[in-house]
C-alpha positions in Angstrom: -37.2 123.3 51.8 -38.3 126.8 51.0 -35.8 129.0 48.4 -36.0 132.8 48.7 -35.2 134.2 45.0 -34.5 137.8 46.3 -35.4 138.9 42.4 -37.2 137.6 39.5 -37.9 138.1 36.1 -41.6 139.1 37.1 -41.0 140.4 39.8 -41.0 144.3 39.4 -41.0 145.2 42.4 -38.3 143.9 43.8 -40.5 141.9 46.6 -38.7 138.5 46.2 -40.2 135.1 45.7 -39.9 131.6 47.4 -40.1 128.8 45.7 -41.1 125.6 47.8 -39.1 121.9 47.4 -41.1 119.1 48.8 -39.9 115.4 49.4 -40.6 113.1 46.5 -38.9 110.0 47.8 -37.6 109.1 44.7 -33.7 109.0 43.2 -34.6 112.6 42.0 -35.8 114.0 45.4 -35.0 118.0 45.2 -35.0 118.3 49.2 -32.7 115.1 49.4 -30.6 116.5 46.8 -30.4 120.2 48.4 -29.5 118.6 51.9 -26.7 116.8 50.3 -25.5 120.1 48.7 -25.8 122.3 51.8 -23.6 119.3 53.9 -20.6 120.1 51.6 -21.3 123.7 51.1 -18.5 125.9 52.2 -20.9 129.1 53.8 -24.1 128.6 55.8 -24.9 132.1 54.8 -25.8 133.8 51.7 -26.4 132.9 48.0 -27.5 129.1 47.6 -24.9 128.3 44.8 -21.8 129.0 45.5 -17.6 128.5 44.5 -15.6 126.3 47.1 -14.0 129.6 48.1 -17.8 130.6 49.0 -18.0 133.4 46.2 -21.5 133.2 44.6 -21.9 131.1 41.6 -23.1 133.6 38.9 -25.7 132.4 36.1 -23.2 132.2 33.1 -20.9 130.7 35.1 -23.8 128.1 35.7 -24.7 127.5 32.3 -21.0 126.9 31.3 -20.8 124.4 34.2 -24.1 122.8 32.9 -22.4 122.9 29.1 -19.3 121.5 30.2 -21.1 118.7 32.0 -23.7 118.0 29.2 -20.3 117.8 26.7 -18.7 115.6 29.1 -21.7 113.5 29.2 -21.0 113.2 25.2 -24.2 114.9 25.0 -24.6 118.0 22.5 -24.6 121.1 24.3 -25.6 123.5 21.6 -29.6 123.0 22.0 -28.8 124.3 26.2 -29.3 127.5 27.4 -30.2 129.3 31.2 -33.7 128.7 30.0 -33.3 125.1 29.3 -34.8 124.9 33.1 -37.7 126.3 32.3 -38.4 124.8 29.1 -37.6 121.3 30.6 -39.9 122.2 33.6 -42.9 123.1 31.8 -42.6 120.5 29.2 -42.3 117.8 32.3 -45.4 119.5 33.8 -47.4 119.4 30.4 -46.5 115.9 29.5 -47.4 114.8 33.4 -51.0 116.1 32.8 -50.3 119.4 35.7 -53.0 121.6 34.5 -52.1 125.2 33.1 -52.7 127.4 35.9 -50.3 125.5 38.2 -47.8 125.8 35.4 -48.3 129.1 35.1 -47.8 129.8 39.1 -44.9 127.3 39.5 -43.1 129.0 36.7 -44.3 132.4 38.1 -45.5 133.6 34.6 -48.3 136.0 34.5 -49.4 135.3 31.1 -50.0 132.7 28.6 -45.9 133.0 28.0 -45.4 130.0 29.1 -47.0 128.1 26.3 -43.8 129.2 24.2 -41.6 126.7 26.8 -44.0 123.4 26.5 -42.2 121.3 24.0 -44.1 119.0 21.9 -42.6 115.5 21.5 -42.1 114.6 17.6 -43.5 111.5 18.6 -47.1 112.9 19.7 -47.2 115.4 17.0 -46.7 112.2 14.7 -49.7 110.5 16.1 -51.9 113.8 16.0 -51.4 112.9 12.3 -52.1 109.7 11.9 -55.5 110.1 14.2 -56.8 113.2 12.0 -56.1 110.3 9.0 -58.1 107.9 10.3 
């Protein structure tokens, strides 16, 4: 499945970007997930997220959506934001071993930015400690 963003963050230029989803076979599988969506979508046209009146879904509209689901999940939603997808993306990337540069280019950062989204488990940081101990 291939996602045109028609605007990005780095994208000065106004040139667009498309951002490739690829089959993983598992019970997270973005492509089987985006089929399902587009099945019961109300448009075939235009933005990807949209209302079931087919207006487009805009970003804090989103993130309340992801709020309101996180607090009906009895999960605290005060630690979520619109970047909590890129945070959670590079940290999965990081902790699966996906070297920088692919980090960099799947997150479509130009610098070493992205270094400020990798979080470090408490858990690892704990065992730097007790290895520089031993």
């Amino acid at each position: 499945v291939m996602i045109r963003l028609r605007r990005g963050k780095t994208d000065q230029f106004g040139r667009g970007v498309h951002i490739f989803l690829v089959r993983t076979d598992s019970a997270l599988c973005p492509v089987r997930a985006v089929l399902c969506y587009l099945a019961i979508r109300p448009k075939s046209e235009g933005p990807l997220l949209v209302h079931s009146d087919g207006t487009p879904l805009l970003r804090d509209q989103f993130v309340r959506m992801v709020k309101k689901t996180l607090r009906a999940a009895n999960v605290d939603d005060k630690d979520y934001s619109g970047h909590s997808f890129r945070i959670g993306a590079a940290t999965a990337a990081a902790a699966a071993g996906v070297p920088a540069h692919f980090i960099k280019m799947l997150g479509r950062w130009e610098s070493e930015a992205y270094q400020l989204y990798v979080r470090t488990p408490r858990e690892s940081l704990m065992g730097i400690s007790q290895l520089l101990a031993a």
